[in-house]
C-alpha positions as CSV (number, residue, x, y, z in Angstrom):
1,X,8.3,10.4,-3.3
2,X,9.3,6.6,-3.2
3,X,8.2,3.9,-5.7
4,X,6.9,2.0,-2.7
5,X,5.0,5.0,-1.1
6,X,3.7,5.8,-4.8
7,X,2.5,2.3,-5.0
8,X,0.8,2.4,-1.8
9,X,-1.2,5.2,-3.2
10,X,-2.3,3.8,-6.1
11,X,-3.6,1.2,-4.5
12,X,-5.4,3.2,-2.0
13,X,-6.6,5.3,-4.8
14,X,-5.2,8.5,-3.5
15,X,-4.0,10.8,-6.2
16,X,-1.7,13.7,-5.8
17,X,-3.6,16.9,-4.9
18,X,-3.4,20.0,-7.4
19,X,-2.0,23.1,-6.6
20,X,-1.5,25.4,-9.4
21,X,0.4,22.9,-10.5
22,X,0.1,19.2,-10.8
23,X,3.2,18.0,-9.9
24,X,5.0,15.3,-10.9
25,X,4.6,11.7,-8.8
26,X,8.8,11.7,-7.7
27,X,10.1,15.2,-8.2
28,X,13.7,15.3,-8.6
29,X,16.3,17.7,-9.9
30,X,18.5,16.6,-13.2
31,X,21.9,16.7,-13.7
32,X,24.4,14.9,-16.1
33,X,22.7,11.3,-15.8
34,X,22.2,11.7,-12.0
35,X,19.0,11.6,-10.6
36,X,18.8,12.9,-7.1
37,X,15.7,12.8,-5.4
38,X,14.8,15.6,-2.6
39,X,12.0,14.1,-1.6
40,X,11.7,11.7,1.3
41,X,8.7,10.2,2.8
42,X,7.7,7.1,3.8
43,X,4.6,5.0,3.6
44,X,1.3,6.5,4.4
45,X,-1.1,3.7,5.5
46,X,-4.3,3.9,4.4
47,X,-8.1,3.5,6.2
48,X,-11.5,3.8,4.5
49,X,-9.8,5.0,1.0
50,X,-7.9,8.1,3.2
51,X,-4.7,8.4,5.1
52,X,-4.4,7.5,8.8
53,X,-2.3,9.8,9.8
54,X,-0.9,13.6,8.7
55,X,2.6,12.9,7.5
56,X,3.3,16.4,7.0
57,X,2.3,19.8,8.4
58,X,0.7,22.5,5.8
59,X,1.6,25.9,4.8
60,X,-1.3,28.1,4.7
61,X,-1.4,28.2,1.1
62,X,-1.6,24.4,0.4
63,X,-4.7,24.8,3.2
64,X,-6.6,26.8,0.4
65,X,-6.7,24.1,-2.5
66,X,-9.5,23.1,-3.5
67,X,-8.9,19.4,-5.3
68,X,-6.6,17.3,-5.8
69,X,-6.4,15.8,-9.9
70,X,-3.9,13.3,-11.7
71,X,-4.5,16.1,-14.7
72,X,-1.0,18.3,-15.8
73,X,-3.7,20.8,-16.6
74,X,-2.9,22.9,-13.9
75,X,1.5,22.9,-14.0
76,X,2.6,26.3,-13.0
77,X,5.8,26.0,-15.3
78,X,4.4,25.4,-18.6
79,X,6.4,23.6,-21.8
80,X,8.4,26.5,-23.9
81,X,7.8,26.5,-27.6
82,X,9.9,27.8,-29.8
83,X,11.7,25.8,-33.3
84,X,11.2,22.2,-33.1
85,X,9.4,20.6,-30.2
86,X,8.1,17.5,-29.3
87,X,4.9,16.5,-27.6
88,X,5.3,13.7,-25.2
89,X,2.9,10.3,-26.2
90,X,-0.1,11.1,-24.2
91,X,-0.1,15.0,-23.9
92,X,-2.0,17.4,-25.9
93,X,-1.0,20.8,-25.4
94,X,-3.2,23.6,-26.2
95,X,-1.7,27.2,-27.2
96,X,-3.2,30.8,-26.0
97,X,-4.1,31.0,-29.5
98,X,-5.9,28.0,-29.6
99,X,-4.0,25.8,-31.0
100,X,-3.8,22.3,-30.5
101,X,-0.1,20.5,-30.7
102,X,-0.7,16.3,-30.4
103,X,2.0,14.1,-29.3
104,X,5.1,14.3,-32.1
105,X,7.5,16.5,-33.1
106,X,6.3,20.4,-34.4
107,X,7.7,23.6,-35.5
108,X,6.2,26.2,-33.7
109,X,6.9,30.0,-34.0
110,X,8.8,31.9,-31.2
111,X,6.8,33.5,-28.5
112,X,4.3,30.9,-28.8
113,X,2.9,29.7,-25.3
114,X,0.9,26.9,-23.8
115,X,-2.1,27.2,-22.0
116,X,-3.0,23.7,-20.8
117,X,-1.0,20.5,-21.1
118,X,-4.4,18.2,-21.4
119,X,-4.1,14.1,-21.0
120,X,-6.2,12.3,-23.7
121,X,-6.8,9.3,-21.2
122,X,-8.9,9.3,-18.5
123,X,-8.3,11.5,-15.4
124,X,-9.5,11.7,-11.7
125,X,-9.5,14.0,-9.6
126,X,-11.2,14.6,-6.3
127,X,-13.0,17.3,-4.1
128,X,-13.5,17.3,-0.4
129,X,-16.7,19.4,0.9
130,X,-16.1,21.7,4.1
131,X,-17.2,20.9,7.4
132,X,-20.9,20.6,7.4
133,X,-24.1,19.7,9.5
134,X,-25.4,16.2,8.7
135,X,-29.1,14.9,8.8
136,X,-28.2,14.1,12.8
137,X,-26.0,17.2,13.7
138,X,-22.3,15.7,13.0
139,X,-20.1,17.7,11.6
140,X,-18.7,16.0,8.7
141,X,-17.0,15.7,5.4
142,X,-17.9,14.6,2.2
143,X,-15.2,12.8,-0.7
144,X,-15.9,12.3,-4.1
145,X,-13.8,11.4,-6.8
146,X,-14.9,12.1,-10.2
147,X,-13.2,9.8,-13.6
148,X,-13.6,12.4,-16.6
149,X,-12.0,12.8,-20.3
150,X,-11.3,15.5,-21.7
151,X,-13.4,15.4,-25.4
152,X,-12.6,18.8,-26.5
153,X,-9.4,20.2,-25.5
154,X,-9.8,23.7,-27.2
155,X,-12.8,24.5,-25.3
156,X,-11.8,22.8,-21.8
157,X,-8.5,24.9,-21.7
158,X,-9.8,28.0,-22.9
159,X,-13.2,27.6,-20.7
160,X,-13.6,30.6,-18.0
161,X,-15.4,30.6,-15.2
162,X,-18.1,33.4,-15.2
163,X,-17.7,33.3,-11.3
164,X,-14.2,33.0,-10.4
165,X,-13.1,34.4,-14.0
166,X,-10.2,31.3,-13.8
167,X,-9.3,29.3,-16.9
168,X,-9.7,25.5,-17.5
169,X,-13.2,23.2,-17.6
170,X,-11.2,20.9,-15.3
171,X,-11.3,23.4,-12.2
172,X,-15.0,24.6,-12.7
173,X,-16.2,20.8,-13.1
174,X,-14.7,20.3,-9.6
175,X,-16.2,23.2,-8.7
176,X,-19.5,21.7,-10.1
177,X,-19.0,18.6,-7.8
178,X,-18.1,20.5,-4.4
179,X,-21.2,22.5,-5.0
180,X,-23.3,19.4,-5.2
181,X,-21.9,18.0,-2.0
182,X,-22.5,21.3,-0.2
183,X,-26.3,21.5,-1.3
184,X,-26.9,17.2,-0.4
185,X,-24.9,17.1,3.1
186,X,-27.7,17.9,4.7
187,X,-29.7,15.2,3.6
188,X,-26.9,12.7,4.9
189,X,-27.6,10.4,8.0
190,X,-23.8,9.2,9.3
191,X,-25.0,8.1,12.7
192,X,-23.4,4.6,12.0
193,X,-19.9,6.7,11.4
194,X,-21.0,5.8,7.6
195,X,-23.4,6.6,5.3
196,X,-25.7,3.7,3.6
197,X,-25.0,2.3,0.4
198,X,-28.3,3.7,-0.7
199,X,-27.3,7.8,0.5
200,X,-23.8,7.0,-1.5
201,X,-25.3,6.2,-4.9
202,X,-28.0,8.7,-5.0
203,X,-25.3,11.3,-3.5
204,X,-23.3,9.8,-6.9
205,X,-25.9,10.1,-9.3
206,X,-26.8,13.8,-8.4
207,X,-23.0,14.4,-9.2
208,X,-22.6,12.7,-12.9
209,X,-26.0,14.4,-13.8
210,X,-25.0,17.9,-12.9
211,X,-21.1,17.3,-14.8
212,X,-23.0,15.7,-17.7
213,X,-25.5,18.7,-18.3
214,X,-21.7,20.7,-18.2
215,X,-19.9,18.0,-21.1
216,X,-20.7,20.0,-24.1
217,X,-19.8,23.6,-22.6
218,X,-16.6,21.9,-20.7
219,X,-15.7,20.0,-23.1
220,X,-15.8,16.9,-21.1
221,X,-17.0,13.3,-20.7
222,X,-18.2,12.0,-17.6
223,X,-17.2,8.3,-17.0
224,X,-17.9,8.0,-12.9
225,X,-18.3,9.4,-10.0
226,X,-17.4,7.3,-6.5
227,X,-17.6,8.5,-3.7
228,X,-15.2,7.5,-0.6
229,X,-17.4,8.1,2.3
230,X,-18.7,10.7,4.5
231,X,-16.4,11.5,7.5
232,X,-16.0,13.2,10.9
233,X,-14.4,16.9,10.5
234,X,-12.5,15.7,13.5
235,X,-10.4,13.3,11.7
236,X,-9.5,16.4,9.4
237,X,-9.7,14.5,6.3
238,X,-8.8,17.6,3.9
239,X,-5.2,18.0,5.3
240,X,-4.5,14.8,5.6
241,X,-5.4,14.4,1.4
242,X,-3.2,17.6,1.6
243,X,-0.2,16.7,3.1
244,X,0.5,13.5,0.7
245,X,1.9,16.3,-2.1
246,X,5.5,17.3,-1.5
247,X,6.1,20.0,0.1
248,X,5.1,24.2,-1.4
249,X,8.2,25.5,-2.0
250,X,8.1,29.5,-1.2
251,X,9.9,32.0,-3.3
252,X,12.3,32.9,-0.7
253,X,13.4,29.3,-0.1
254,X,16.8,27.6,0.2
255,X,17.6,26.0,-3.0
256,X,14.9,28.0,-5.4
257,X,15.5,29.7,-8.3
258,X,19.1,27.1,-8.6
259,X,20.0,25.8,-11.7
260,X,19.6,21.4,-11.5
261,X,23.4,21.3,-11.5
262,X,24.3,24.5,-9.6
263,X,27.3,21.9,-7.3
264,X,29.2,21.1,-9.8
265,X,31.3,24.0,-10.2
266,X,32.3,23.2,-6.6
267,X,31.9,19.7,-6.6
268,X,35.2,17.5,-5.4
269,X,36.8,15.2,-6.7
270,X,36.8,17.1,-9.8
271,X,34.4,15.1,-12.4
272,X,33.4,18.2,-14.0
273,X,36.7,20.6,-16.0
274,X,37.1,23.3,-18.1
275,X,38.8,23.3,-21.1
276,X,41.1,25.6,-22.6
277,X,43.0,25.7,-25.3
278,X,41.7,22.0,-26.5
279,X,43.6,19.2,-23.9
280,X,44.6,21.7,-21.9
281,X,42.6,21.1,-18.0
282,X,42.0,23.9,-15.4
283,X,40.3,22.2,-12.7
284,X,37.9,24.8,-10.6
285,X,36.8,22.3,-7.8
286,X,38.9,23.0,-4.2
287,X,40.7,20.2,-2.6
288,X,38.4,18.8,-0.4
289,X,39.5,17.2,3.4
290,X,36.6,14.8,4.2
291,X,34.6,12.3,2.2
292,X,31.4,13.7,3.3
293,X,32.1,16.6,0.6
294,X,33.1,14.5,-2.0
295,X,29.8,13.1,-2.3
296,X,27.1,14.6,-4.5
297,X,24.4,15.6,-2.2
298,X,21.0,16.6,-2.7
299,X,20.3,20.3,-3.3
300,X,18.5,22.0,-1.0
301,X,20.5,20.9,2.2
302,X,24.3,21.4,1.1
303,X,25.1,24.6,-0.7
304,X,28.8,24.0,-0.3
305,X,29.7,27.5,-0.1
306,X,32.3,26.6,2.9
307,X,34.5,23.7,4.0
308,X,33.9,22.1,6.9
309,X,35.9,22.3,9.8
310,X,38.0,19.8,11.4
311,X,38.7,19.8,14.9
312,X,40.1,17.4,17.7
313,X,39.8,17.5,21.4
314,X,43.7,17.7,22.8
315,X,45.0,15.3,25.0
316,X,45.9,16.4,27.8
317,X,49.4,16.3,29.0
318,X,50.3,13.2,30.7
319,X,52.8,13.0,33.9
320,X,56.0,10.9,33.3
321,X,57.8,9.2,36.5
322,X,61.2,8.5,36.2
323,X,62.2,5.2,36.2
324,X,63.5,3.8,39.6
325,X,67.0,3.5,39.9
């Protein structure tokens, strides 16, 4: 995702949307110093605190999430342990055993795994209600965002949901809030296209009341609850929120499963050698014959397992006259 559309949604206050994994703002794949983005979207304008306009279109899978959250709580490739490891500045990251690893350098035993990466600032994340009747009879829906910490980070990783029998505090507080929205939609008059000032802070109070009876079994602190507005199911407002993640990548999908760095044994001109024998070279990248494949390209659209072809349309053969005598 570009700086500039990144920016644009900071501003806008849109956060990335949490699938099992939170992912990163620019996703890119690393490889001796060179940073190659795969990514590629433009700017998402922005109406009301929401996107105008779909930029992309869902997988059924993305269309079952439930929130979107600036947390890593939720990263479906957690950090391996094992030896010496160090905690980024910022991150706390709790083990299945409970333990809790702050930013620095540890020694951990092998085998050792992380539950939760938790953030000890403040996070957001933000829950959009399904389609429901208002007061008046419009279908609508409503979007809150919710500013917690996390005060306990034990208890909010290890937390499980009686209901849903899912780990992390994080998930059932959202749960908590999309809950609340479903049981107060009702009472919601949007005949304007908005509702009142009035509806929006009652609507937020009845939120941070029901997360702050939760802080001591979550293991949370409640800090705010906003909420963007009530709107039209029409304008489709939960895949629009959706769509501003990059793309799922499926199992079966070109480029998955590659190591970051999986061109250069093919890569031309040859920047990467093996050595044998100490200064002796063996260089295992072909001869290429254009300049397109002498380029490092972004994986997921070349895999370089063939040359490309080079053809030429042939002239046709032209009449000669003799010269006059």
């Amino acid at each position: 995702m570009p700086m500039v559309r990144a920016a644009a949604l900071l501003a806008a206050k849109a956060p990335r949307w949490a699938i099992v994994q939170a992912a990163r703002a620019v996703p890119v794949r690393r490889s001796h110093g060179l940073v190659v983005p795969y990514v590629h979207t433009g700017i998402s304008p922005f109406a009301n605190g929401v996107p105008v306009e779909q930029v992309r279109e869902l997988h059924p899978i993305e269309k079952k999430w439930d929130f979107w959250t600036s947390s890593d709580a939720f990263q479906a490739v957690k950090p391996s342990l094992g030896g010496v490891t160090s905690v980024p500045f910022g991150e706390v990251w709790v083990t299945e055993s409970g333990s809790v690893l702050s930013a620095g350098t540890h020694f951990t035993l092998p085998f050792t795994k992380v539950k939760a990466v938790k953030s000890v600032h403040t996070i957001s994340f933000g829950v959009v209600s399904p389609a429901l009747k208002s007061k008046d009879g419009v279908s609508v829906n409503a979007y809150a965002v919710v500013y917690i910490k996390v005060s306990d980070y034990v208890k909010s990783a290890l937390y499980l949901d009686p209901e849903s029998n899912r780990y992390d505090s994080e998930r059932a507080a959202a749960k908590v809030v999309k809950r609340t929205l479903e049981n107060n939609v009702a009472s919601l008059s949007v005949g304007s296209g908005s509702i009142a000032d009035s509806d929006a802070n009652s609507l937020a109070s009845q939120i941070e009341s029901a997360l702050k009876a939760k802080e001591s079994e979550f293991g949370i602190s409640v800090e705010g609850v906003e909420i963007r507005g009530v709107f039209p199911a029409t304008q489709n407002i939960p895949d629009k929120l959706r769509a501003l993640d990059p793309p799922f990548v499926l199992e079966n999908a070109a480029g998955h499963g590659l190591k970051a760095d999986y061109w250069n044994d093919v890569l031309t001109p040859a920047f990467f050698f093996k050595y044998k024998y100490g200064n002796r070279k063996e260089v295992v990248t072909p001869a290429a014959v254009t300049l397109e494949w002498s380029i490092p390209s972004p994986p997921d659209y070349h895999h370089f397992n063939e040359l490309p072809r080079q053809t030429a349309d042939v002239p046709e053969p032209t009449k000669k006259i003799a010269a006059a005598h």
